[in-house]
N, CA, C and O atoms as a GROMACS GRO file, in nm:
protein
  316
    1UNK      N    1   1.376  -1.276   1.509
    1UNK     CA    2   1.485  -1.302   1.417
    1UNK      C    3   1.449  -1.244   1.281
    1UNK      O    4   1.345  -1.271   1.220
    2UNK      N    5   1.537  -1.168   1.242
    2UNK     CA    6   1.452  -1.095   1.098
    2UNK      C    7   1.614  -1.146   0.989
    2UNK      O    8   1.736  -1.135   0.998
    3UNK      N    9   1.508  -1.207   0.890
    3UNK     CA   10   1.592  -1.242   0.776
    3UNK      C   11   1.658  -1.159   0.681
    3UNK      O   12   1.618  -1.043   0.665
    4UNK      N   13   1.744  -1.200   0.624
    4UNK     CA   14   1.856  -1.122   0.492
    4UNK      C   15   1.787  -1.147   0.382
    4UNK      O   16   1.798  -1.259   0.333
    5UNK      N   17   1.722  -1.074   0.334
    5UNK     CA   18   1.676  -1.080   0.192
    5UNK      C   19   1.780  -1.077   0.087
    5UNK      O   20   1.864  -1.005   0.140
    6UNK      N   21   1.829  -1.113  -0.032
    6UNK     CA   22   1.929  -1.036  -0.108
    6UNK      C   23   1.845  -1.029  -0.205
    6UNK      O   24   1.766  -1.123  -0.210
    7UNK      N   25   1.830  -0.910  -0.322
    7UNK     CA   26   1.702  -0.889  -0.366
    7UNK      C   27   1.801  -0.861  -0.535
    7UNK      O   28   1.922  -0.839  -0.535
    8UNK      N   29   1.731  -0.868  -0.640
    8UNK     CA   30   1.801  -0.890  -0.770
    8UNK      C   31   1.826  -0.702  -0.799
    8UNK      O   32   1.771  -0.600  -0.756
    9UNK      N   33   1.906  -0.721  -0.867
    9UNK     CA   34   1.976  -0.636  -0.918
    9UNK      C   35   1.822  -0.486  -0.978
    9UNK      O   36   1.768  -0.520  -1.084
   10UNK      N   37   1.784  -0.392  -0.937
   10UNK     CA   38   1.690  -0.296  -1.026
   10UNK      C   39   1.590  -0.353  -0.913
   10UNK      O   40   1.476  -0.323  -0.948
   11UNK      N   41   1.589  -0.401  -0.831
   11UNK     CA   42   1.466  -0.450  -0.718
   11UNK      C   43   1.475  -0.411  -0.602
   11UNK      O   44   1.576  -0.452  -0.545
   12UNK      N   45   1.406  -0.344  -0.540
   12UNK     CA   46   1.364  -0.333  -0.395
   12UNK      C   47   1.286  -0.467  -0.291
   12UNK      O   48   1.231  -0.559  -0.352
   13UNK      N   49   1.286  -0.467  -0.149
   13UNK     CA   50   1.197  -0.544  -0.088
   13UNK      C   51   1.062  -0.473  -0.062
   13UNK      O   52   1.027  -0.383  -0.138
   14UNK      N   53   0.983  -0.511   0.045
   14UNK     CA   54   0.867  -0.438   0.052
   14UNK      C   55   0.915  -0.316   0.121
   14UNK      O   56   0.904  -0.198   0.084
   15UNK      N   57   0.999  -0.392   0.282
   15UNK     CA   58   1.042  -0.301   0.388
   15UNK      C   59   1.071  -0.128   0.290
   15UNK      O   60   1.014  -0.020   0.283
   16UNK      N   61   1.211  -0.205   0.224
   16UNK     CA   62   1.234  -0.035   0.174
   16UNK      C   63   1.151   0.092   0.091
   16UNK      O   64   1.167   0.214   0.100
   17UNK      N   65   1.055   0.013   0.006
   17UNK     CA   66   0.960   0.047  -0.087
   17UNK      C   67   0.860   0.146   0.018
   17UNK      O   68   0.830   0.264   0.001
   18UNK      N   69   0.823   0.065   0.119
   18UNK     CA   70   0.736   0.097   0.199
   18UNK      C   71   0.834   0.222   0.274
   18UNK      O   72   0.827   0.343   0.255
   19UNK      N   73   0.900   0.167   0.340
   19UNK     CA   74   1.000   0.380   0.403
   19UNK      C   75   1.030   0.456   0.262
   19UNK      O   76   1.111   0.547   0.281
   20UNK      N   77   1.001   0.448   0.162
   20UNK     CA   78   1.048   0.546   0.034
   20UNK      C   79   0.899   0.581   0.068
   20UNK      O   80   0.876   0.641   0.173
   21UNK      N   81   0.807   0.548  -0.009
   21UNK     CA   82   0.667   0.614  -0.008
   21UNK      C   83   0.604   0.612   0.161
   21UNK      O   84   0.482   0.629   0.156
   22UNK      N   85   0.638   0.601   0.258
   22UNK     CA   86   0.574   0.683   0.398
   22UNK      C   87   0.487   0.544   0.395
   22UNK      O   88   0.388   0.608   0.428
   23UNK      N   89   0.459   0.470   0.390
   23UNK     CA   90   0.340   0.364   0.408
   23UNK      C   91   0.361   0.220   0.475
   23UNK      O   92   0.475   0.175   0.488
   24UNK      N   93   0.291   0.176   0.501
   24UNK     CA   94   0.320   0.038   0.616
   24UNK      C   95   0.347  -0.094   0.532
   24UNK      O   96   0.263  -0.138   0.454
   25UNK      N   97   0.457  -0.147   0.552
   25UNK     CA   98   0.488  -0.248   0.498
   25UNK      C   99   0.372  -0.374   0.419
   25UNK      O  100   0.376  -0.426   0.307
   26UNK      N  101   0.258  -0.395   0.554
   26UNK     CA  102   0.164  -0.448   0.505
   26UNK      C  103   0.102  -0.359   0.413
   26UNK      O  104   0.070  -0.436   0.323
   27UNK      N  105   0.062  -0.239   0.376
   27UNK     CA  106  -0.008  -0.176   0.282
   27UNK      C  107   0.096  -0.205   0.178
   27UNK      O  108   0.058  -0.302   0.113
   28UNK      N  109   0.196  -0.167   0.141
   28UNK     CA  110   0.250  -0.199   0.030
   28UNK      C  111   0.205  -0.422  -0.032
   28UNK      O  112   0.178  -0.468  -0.143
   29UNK      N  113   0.218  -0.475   0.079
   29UNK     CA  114   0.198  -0.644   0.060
   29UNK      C  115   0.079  -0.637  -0.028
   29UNK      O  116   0.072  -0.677  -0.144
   30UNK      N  117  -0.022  -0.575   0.048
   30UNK     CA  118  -0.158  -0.544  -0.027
   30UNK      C  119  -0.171  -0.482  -0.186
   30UNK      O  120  -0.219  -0.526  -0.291
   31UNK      N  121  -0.115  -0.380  -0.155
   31UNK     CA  122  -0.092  -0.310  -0.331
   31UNK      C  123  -0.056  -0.418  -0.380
   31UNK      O  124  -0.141  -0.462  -0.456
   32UNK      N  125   0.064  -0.502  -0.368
   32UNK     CA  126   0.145  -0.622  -0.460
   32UNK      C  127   0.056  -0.741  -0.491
   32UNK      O  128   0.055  -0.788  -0.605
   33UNK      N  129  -0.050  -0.810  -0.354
   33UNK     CA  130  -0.147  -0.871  -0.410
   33UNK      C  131  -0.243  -0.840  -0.540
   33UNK      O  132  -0.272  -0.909  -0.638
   34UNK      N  133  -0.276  -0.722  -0.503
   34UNK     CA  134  -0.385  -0.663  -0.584
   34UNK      C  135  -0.354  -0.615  -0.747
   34UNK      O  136  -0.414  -0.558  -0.838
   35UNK      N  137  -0.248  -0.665  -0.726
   35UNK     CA  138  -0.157  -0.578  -0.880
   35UNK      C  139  -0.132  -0.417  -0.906
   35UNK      O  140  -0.089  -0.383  -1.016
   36UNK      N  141  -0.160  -0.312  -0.795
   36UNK     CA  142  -0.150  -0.226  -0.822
   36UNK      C  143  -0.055  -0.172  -0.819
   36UNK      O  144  -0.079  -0.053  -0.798
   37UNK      N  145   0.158  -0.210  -0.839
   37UNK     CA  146   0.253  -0.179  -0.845
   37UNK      C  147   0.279  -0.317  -0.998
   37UNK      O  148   0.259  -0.437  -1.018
   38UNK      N  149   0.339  -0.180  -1.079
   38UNK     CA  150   0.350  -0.280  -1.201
   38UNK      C  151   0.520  -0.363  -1.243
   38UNK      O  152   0.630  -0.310  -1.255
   39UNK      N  153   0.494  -0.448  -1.251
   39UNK     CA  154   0.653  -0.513  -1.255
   39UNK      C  155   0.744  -0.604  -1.122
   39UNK      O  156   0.858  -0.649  -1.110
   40UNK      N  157   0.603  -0.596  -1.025
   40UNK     CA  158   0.645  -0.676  -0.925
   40UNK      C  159   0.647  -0.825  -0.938
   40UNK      O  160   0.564  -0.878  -1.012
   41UNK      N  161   0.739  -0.902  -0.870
   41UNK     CA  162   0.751  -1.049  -0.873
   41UNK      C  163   0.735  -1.148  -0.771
   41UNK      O  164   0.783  -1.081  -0.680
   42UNK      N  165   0.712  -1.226  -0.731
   42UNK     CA  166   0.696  -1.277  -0.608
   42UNK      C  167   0.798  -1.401  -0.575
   42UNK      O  168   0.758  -1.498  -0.638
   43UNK      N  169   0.878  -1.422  -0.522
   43UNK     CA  170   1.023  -1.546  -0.500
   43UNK      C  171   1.001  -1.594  -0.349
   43UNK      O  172   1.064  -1.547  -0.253
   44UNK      N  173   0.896  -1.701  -0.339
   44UNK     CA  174   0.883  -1.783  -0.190
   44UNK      C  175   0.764  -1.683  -0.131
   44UNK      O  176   0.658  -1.645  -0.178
   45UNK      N  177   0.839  -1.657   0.008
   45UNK     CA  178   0.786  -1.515   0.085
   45UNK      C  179   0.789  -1.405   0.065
   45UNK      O  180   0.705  -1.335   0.121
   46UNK      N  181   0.896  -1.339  -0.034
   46UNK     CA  182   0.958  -1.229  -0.087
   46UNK      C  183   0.885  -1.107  -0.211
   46UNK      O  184   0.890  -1.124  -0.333
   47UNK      N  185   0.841  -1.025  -0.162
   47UNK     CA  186   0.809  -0.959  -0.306
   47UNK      C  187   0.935  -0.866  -0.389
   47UNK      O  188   1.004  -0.779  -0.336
   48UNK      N  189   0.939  -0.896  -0.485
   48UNK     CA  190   1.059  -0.809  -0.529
   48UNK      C  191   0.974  -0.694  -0.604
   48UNK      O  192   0.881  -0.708  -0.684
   49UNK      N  193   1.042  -0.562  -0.547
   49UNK     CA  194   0.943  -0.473  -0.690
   49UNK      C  195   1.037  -0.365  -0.711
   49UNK      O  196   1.131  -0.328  -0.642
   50UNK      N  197   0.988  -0.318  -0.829
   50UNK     CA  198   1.141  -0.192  -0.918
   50UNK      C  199   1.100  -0.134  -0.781
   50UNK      O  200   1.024  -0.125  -0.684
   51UNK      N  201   1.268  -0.087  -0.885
   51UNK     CA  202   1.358   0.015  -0.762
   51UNK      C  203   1.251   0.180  -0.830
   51UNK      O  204   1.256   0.277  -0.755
   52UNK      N  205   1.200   0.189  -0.910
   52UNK     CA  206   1.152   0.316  -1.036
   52UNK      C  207   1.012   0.282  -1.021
   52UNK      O  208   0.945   0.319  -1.118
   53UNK      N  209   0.933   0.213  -0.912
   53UNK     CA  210   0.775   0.188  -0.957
   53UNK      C  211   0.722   0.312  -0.907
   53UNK      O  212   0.786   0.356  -0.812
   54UNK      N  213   0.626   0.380  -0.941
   54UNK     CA  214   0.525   0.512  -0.889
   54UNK      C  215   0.480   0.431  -0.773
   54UNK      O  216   0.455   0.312  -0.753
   55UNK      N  217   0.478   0.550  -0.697
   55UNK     CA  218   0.359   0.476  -0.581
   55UNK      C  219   0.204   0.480  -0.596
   55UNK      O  220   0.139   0.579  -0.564
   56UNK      N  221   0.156   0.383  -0.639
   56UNK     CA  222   0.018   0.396  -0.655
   56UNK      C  223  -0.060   0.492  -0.604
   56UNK      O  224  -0.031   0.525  -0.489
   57UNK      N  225  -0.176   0.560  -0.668
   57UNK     CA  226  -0.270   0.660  -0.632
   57UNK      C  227  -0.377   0.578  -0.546
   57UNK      O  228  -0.415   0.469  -0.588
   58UNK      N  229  -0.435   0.639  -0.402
   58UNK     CA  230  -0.500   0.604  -0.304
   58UNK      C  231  -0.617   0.622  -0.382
   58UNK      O  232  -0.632   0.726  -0.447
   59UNK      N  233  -0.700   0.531  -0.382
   59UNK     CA  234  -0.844   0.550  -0.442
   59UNK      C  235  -0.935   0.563  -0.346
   59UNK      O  236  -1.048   0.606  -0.366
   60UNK      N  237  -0.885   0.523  -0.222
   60UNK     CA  238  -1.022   0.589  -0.095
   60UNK      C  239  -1.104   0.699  -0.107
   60UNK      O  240  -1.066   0.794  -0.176
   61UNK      N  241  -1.221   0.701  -0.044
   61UNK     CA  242  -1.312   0.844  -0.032
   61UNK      C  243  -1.280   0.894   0.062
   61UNK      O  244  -1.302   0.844   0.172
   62UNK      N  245  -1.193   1.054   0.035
   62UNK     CA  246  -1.113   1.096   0.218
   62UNK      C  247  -1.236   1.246   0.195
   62UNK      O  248  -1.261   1.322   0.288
   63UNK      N  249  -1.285   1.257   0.082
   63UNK     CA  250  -1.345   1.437   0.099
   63UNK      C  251  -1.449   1.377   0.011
   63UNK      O  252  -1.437   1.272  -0.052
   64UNK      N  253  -1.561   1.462   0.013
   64UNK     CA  254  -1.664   1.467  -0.074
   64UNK      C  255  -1.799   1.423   0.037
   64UNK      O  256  -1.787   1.390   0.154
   65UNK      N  257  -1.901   1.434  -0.027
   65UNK     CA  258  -2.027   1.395   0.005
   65UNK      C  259  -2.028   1.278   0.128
   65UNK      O  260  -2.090   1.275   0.234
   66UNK      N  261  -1.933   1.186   0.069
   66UNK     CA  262  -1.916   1.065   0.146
   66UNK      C  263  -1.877   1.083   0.326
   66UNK      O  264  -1.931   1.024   0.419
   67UNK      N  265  -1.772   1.179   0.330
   67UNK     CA  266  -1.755   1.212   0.479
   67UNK      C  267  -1.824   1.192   0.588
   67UNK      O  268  -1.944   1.178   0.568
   68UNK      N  269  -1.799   1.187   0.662
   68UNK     CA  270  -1.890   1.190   0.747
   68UNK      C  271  -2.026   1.142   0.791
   68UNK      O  272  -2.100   1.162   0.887
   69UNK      N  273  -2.029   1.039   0.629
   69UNK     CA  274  -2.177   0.976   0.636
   69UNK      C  275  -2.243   0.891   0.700
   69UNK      O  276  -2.331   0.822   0.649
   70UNK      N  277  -2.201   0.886   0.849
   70UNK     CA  278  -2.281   0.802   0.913
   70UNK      C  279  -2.347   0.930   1.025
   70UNK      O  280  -2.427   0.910   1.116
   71UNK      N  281  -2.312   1.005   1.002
   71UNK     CA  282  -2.350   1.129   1.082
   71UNK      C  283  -2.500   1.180   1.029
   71UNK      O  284  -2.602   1.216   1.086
   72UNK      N  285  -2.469   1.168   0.923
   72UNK     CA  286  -2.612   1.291   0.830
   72UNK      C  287  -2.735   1.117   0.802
   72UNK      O  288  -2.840   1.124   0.737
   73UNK      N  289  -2.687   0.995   0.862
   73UNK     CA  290  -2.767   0.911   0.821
   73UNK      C  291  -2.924   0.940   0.911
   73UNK      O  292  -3.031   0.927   0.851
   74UNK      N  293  -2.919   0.974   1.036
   74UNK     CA  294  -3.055   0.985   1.091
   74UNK      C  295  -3.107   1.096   1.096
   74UNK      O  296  -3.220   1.108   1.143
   75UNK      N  297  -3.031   1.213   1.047
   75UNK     CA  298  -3.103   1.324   1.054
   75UNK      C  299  -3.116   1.405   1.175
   75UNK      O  300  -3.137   1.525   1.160
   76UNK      N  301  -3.107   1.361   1.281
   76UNK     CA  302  -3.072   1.388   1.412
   76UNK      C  303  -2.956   1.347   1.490
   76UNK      O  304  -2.931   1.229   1.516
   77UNK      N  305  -2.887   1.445   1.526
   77UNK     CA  306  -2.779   1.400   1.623
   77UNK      C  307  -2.840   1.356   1.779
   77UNK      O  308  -2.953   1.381   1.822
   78UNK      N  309  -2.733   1.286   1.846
   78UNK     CA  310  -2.785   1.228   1.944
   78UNK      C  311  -2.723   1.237   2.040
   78UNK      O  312  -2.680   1.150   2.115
   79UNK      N  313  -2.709   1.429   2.044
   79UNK     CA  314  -2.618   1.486   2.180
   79UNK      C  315  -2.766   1.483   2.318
   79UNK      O  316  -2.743   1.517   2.434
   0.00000   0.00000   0.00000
């Protein structure tokens, strides 16, 4: 059973926020915990956040040194 949100006027839910920027509903929940979408509000279960917020910059390590580092940890591969 999936509920009717009605969301305030200049506000998005997560659902839509999340299909605008390509990302999984729970990842957006997460950004909103963490404060990293600015101007979001929280009403019960509901996050409301602008309809105009940037989508936060991914701070993960996807390139660099870090890659692959469980590979280069023994020094030997173990084909």
């Amino acid at each position: 059973m999936q509920r009717e949100v009605t969301m305030l006027e200049g506000y998005v839910t997560v659902q839509e926020i999340a299909k605008k920027w390509g990302v999984s509903p729970r990842t957006v929940q997460h950004m909103c915990v963490q404060g990293k979408i600015k101007g979001v509000a929280k009403f019960g279960r509901s996050w409301a956040i602008p309809q105009d917020a940037p989508k936060p910059t991914d701070n993960r390590m996807k390139s660099g040194k870090y890659v692959n580092w469980r590979k280069n940890l023994g020094g030997e591969s173990k084909e």
